[in-house]
C-alpha positions as CSV (number, residue, x, y, z in Angstrom):
1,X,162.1,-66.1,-11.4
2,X,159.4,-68.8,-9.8
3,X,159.5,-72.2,-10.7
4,X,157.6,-74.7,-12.8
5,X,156.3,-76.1,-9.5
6,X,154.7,-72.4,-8.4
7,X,153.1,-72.2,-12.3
8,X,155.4,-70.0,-13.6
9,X,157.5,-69.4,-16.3
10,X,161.2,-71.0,-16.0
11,X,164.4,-69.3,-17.3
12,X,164.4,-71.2,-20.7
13,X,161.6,-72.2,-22.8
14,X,161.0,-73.3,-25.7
15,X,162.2,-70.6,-28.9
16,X,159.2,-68.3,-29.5
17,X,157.2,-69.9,-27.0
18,X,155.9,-67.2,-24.8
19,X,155.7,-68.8,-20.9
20,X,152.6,-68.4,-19.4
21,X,150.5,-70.0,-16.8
22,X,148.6,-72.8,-18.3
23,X,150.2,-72.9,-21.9
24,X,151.5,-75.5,-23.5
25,X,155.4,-75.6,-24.0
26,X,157.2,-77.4,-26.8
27,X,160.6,-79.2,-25.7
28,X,163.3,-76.9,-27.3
29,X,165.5,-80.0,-28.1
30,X,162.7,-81.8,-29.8
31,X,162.2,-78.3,-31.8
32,X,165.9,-78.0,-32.9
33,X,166.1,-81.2,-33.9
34,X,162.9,-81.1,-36.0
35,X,162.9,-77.4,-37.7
36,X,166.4,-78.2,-38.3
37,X,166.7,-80.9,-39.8
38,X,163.5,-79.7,-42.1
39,X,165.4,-76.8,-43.0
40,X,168.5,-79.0,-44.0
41,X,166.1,-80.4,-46.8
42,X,165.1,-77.5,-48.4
43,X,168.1,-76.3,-49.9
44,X,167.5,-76.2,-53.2
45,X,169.4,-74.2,-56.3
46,X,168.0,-71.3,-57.8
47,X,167.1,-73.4,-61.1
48,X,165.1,-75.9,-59.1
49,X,163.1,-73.1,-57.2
50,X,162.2,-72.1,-60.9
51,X,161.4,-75.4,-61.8
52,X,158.9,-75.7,-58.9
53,X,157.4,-71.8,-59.7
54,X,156.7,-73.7,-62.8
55,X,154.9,-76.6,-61.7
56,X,152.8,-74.6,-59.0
57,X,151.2,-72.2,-61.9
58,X,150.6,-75.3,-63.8
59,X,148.8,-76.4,-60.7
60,X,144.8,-76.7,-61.0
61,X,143.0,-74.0,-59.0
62,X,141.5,-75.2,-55.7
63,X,138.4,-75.8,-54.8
64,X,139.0,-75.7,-51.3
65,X,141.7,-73.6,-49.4
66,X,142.7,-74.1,-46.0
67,X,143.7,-71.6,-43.7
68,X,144.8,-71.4,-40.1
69,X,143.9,-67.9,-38.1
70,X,144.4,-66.3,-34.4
71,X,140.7,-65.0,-33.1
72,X,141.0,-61.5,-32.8
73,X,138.5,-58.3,-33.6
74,X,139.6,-58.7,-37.4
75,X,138.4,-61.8,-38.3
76,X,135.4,-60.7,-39.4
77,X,136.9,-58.5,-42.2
78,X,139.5,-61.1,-42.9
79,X,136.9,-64.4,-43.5
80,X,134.4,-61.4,-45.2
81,X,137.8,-61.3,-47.9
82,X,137.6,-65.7,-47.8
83,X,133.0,-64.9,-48.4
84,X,134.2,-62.4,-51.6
85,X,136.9,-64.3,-53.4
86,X,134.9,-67.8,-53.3
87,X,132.1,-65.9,-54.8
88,X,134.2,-64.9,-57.4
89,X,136.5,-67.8,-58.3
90,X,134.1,-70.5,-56.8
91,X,137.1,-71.4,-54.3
92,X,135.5,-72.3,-50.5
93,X,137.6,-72.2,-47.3
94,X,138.0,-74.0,-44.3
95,X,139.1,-72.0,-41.6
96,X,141.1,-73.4,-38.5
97,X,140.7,-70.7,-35.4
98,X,142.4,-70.5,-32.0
99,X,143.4,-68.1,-29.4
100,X,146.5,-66.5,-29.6
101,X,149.3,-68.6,-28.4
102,X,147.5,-71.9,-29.1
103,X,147.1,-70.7,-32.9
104,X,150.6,-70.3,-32.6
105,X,151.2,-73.6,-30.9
106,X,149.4,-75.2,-33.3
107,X,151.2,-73.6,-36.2
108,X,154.7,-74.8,-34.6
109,X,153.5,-78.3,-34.0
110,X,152.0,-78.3,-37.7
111,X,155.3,-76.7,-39.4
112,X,157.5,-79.7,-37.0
113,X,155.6,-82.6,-38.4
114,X,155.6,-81.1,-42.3
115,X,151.9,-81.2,-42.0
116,X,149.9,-80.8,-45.3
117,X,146.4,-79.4,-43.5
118,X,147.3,-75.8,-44.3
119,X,147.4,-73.8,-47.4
120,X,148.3,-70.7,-45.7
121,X,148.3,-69.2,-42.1
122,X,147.4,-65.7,-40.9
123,X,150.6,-65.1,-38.3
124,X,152.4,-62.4,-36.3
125,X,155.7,-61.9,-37.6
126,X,156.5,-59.6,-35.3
127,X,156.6,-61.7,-32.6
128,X,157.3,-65.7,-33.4
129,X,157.8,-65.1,-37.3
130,X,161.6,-65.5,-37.7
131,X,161.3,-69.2,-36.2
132,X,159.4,-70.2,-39.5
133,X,161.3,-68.0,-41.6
134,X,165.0,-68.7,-40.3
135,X,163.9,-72.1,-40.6
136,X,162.6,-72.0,-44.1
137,X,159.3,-73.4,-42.8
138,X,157.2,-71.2,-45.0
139,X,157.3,-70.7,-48.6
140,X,159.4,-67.7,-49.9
141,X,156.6,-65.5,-52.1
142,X,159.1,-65.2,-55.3
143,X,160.1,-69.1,-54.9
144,X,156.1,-69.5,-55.9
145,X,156.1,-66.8,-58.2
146,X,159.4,-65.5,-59.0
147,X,157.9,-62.5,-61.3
148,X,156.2,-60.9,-57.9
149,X,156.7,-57.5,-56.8
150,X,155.3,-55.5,-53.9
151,X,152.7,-53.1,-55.4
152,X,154.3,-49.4,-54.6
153,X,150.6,-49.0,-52.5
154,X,151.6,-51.6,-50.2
155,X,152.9,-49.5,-47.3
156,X,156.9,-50.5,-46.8
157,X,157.0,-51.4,-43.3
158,X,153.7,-53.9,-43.4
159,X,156.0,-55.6,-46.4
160,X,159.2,-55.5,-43.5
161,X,157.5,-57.7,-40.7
162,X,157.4,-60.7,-43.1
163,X,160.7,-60.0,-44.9
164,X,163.8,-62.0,-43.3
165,X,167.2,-61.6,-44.6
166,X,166.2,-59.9,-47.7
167,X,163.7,-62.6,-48.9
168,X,159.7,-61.7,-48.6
169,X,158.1,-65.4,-46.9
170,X,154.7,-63.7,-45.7
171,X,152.1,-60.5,-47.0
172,X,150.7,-58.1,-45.1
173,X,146.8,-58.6,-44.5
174,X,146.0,-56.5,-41.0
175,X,147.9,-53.3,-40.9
176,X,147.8,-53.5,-37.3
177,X,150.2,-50.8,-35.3
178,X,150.3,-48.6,-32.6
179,X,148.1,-45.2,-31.7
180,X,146.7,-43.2,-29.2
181,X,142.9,-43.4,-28.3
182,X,141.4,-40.5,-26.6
183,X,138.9,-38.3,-25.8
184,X,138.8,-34.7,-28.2
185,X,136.0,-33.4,-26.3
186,X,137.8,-33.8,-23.1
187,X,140.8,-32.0,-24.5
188,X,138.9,-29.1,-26.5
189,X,137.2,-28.9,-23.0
190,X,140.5,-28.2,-21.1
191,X,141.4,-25.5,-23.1
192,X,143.9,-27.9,-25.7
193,X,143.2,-27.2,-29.5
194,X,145.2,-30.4,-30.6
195,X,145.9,-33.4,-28.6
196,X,149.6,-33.6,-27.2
197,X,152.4,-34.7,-29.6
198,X,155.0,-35.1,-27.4
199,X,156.0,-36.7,-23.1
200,X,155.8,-33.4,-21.8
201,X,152.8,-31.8,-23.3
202,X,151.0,-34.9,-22.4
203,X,151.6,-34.5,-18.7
204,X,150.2,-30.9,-19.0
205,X,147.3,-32.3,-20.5
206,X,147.4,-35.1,-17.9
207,X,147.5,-32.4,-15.1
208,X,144.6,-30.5,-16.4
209,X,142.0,-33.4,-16.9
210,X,142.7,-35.8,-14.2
211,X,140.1,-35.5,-11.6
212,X,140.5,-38.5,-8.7
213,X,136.9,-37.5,-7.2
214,X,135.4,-39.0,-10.5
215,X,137.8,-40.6,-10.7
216,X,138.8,-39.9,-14.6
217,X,142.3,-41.0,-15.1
218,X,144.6,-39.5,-17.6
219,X,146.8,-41.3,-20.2
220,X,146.8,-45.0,-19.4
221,X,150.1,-47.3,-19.7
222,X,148.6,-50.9,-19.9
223,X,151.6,-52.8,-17.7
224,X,150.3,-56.4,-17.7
225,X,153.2,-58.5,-16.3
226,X,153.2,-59.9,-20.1
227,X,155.0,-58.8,-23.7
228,X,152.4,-55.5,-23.8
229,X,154.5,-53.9,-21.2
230,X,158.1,-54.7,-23.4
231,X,155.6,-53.5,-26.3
232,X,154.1,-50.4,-25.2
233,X,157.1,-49.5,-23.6
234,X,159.4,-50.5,-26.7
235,X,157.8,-46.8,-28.5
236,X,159.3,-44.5,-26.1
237,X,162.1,-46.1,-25.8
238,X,162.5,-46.1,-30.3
239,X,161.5,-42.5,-30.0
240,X,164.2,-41.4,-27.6
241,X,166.4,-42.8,-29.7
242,X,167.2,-46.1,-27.4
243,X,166.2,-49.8,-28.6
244,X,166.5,-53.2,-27.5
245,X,169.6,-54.7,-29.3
246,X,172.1,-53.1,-31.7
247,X,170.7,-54.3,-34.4
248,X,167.0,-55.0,-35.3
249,X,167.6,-58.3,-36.9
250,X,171.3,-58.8,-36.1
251,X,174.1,-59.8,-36.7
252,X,175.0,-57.9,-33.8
253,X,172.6,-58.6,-30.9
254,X,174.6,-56.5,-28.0
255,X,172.0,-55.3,-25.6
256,X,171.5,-51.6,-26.0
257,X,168.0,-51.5,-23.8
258,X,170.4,-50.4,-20.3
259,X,171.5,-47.5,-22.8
260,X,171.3,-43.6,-22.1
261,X,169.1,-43.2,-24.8
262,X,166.8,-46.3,-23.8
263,X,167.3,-45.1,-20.3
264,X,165.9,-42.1,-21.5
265,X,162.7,-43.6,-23.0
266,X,162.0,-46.1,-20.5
267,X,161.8,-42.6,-17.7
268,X,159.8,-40.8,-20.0
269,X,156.9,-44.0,-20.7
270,X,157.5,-44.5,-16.3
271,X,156.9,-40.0,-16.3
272,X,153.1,-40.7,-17.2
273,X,152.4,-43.6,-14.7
274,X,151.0,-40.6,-11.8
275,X,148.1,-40.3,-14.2
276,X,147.3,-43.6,-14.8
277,X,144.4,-45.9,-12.8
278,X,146.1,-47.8,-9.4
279,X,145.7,-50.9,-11.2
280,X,147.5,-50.2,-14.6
281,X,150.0,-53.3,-13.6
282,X,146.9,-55.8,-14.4
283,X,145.3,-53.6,-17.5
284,X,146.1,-55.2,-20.7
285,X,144.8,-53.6,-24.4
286,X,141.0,-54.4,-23.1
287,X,140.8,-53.3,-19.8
288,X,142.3,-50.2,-21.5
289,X,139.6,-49.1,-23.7
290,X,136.9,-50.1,-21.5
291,X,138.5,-47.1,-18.9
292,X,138.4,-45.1,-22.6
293,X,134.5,-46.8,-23.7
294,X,133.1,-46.1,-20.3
295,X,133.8,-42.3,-19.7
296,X,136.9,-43.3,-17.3
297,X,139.6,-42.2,-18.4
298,X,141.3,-39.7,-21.3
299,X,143.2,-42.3,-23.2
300,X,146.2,-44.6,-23.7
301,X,148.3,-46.2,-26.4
302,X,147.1,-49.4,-27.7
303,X,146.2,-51.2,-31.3
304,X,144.7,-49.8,-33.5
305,X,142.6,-53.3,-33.6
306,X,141.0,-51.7,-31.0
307,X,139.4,-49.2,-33.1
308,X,136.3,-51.4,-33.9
309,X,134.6,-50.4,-30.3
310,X,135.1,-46.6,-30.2
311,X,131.4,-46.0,-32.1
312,X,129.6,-48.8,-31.4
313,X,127.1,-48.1,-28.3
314,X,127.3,-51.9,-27.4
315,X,130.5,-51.0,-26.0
316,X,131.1,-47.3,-26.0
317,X,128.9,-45.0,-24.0
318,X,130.9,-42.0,-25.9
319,X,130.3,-42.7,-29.2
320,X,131.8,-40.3,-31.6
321,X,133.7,-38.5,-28.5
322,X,136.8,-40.9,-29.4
323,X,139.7,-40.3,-31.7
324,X,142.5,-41.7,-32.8
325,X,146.3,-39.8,-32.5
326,X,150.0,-40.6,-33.4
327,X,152.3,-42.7,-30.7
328,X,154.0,-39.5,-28.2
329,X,157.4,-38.4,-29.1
330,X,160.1,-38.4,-26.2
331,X,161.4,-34.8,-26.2
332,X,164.6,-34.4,-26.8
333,X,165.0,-37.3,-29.0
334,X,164.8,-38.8,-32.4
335,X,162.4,-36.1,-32.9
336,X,159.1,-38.5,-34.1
337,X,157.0,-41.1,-32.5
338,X,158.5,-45.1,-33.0
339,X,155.4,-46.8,-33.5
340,X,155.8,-50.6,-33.0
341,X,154.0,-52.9,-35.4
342,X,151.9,-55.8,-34.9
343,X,151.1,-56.4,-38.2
344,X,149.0,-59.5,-39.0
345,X,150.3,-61.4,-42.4
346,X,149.7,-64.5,-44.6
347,X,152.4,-67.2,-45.0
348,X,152.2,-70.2,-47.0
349,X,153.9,-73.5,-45.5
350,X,156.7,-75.5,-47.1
351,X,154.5,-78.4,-47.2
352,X,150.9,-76.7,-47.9
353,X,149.6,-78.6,-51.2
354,X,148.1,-76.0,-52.7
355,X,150.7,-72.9,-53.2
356,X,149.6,-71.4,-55.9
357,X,146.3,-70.6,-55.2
358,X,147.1,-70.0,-51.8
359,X,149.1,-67.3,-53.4
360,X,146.6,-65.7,-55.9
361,X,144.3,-65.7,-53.1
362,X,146.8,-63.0,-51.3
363,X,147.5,-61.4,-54.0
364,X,144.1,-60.9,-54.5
365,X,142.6,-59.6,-51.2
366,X,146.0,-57.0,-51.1
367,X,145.0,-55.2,-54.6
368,X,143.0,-51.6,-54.2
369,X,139.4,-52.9,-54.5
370,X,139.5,-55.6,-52.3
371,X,141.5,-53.1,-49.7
372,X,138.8,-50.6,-49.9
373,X,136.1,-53.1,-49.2
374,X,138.1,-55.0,-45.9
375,X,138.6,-51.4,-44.9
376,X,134.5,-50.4,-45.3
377,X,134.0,-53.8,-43.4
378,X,136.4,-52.5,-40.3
379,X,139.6,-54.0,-41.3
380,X,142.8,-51.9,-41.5
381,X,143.8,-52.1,-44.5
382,X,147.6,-52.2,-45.9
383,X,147.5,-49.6,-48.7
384,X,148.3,-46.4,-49.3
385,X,146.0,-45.3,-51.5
386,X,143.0,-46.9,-49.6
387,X,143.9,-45.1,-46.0
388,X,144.6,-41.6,-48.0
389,X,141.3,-41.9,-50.5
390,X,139.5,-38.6,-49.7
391,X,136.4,-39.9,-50.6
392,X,137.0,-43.0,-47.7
393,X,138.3,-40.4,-45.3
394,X,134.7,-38.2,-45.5
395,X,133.2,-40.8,-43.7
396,X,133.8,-39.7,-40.0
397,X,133.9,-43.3,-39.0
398,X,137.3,-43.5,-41.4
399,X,138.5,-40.5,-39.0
400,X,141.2,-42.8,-37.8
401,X,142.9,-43.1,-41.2
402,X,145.1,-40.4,-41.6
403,X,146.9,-41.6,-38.1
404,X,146.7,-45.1,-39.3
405,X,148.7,-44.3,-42.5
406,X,151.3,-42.3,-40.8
407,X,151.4,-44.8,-38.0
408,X,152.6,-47.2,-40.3
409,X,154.6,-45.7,-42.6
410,X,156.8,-44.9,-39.4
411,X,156.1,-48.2,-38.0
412,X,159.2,-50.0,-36.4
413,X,159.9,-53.7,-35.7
414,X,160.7,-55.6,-32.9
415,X,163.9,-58.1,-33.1
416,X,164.2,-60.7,-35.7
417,X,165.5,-63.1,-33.7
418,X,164.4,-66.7,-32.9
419,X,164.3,-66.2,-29.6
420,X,162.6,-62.8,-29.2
421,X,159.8,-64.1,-27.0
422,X,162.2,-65.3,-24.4
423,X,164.3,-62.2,-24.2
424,X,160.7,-60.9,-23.7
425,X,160.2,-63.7,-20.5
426,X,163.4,-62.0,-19.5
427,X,162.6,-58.5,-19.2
428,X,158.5,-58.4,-18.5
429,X,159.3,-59.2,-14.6
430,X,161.5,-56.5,-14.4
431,X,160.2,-54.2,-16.1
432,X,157.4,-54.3,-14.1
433,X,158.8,-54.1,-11.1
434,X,160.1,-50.7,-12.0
435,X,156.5,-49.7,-13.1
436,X,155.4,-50.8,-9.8
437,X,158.2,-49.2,-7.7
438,X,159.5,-52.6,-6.5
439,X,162.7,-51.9,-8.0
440,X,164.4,-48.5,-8.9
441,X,163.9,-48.2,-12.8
442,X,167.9,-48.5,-13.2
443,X,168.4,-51.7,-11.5
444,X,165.7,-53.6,-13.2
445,X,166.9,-52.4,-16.7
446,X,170.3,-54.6,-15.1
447,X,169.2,-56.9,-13.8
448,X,167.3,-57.9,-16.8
449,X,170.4,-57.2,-19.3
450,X,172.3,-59.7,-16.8
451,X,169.2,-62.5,-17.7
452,X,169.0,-61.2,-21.3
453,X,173.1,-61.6,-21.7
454,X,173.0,-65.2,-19.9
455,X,169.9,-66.6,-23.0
456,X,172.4,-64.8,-25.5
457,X,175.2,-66.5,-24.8
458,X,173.5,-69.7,-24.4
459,X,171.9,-69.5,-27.7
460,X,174.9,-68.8,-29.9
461,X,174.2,-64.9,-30.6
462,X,177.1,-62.9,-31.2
463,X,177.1,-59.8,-28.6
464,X,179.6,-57.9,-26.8
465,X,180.1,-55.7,-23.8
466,X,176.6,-53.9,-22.6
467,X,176.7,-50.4,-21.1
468,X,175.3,-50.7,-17.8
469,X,172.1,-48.2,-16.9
470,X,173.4,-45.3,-14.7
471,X,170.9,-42.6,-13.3
């Protein structure tokens, strides 16, 4: 691992804190010591969680909401939903945006000092969300309004990413997950009547429309020496039947990704790399569907984010030649794909000053209407009956739909575990030196597990013996 010195990541950071050149890092002491003791004073007994439900419906509505998002390609559809509801409740927003990690930074540093700026947050719980919810820095959604219920619409595992230890803190908004962009003229030009389901009819296809004198590349693996490679690997790995941990969100955190059946799945993702452009170790989700947008490639597995590009001839010079696909299976596994989510959702924090509207707001943008209309504005919506409406789905750019929904109803997490991002910093290096032939795939998965172990045991998480990789 390089040094501070060299600009890269150390061997601990801070919890959730993704180490990166140039980002900020929070002291991990100084975050203990603060999220913990802020989660010490909100203990409270069931009958005083009622009295504050109470007191927040009795609240006025706001005028003015606050809310703190990540820039990404759904904003647009997102602050459209902030443009409808202030028309119709009079209720204006002021929105706080940031890149990625510096949202997130942000959103850490706010939650430390109990800062009152935010109403609610747009977040991925996938990835840093157990830090606020372990740490009851975000408002459980009954503890506002104890009468509230997931509508049946709202697709299960969209509901799962903000739910930690059986209590909901955050709601779905972007139904963001995993697919497979690619090109159905290509196929239907090789002779293929469907697009490949599974590892092994993928390299047949692979085999039949890679042509290096073009070049056209085949099915891309985006390996960026950051989480995308732990995150597009992590579905053939779920689908062989293999995962990271023993558990999803403990208690038992022994490492299972050195197992036969993650072995399994990490060989079958590593099976497609022939096809794949030289420099597929520096491709991230963008560089991706440009090889896809500019006639370069077949396809890959990425977001379905992404799916705002594939029509548009400001960025695609094949519009309408692009469609969308379920994750590959890994034959001889579970038997279906393990799509992994990144769902985008709404949390409220423990010290916003305006709950309950912050709360009606949500519930609001997550009923039928108001999902049909974010959906007609390109955001992926988190219903049901919105992404099966067979009137939505005659519109050929809503082709995508019918994968979204199963996508997500088969949509599987990533650990809830406060330090997820870490084990992450742990295994990224190695795992791409296995994609790169640096190291054999075996003794990276190892000598990552032996990192992995050493941040476990550090930590406090209860894990036992790990099964070594073996050929």
């Amino acid at each position: 691992m390089r040094d501070r010195k060299e600009g890269k990541h150390p061997k601990s950071v801070a919890p959730g804190v993704r180490a990166a050149e140039g980002e900020m890092r929070i002291p991990r002491r100084r975050f203990i010591q603060t999220v913990g003791g802020a989660a010490a004073g909100i203990g409270v007994s069931a009958s005083w969680s009622a009295l504050r439900a109470v007191a927040y419906a009795a609240t006025a509505p706001a005028k003015e909401l606050s809310a703190a998002i990540s820039l990404g390609p759904w904003n647009a559809s997102v602050e459209y939903l902030f443009k409808k509801y202030g028309e119709a409740t009079g209720t204006t927003f002021k929105t706080t945006k940031a890149p990625y990690m510096e949202h997130y930074r942000r959103m850490v540093q706010a939650m430390q000092r109990q800062d009152t700026s935010y109403d609610f947050m747009i977040i991925d719980p996938a990835m840093y969300g157990t830090i606020f919810f372990k740490h009851k820095l975000v408002t459980p959604i009954r503890e506002i309004d104890p009468a509230w219920r997931p509508d049946p619409n709202l697709i299960e595992p969209h509901i799962r990413v903000g739910t930690y230890e059986g209590t909901v803190y955050a709601l779905p908004i972007v139904g963001n997950t995993q697919l497979i962009f690619y090109r159905s003229d290509v196929t239907r030009a090789a002779g293929f009547a469907a697009p490949p389901k599974t590892i092994n009819e993928m390299i047949e296809v692979n085999k039949k429309i890679t042509d290096p004198s073009k070049p056209f590349y085949g099915c891309i693996l985006p390996a960026k020496a950051n989480y995308d490679i732990v995150y597009t690997s992590l579905a053939y790995v779920k689908s062989a039947g293999g995962d990271i941990f023993a558990t999803e969100s403990g208690p038992d955190w022994t490492i299972r990704f050195t197992s036969p059946e993650s072995v399994k799945g990490f060989k079958a993702w590593l099976s497609l790399r022939p096809w794949s452009p030289p420099d597929s170790a520096n491709v991230h989700w963008a560089e991706l569907m440009n090889y896809i947008l500019t006639d370069r490639a077949w396809g890959g597995l990425t977001v379905a984010a992404q799916v705002f590009q594939i029509d548009d001839p400001q960025f695609s010079k094949v519009p309408g030649k692009i469609d969308v696909t379920m994750p590959l299976m890994v034959d001889g596994g579970i038997g279906k794909p393990a799509p992994i989510l990144g769902t985008w959702s709404m949390a409220i924090p423990q010290r916003a000053p305006n709950k309950a509207e912050a709360l009606a707001f949500m519930k609001w943008a997550l009923t039928a209407e108001r999902q049909r209309e974010f959906a007609a504005q390109g955001g992926i919506a988190v219903r049901r009956d919105v992404l099966a409406d067979p009137t939505l789905a005659k519109d050929p750019k809503n082709r995508w739909f019918a994968a979204e929904l199963e996508s997500s109803a088969l949509g599987q997490l990533r650990p809830q575990m406060e330090h997820w991002i870490e084990v992450q910093d742990r295994m990224v290096p190695y795992l791409q030196k296995a994609f790169t032939n640096e190291m054999p795939l075996v003794a990276a998965l190892n000598g990552a597990a032996q990192e992995v172990k050493e941040l476990l045991d550090r930590y406090g998480y209860k894990n036992g013996p790990y099964i070594p990789a073996k050929e």
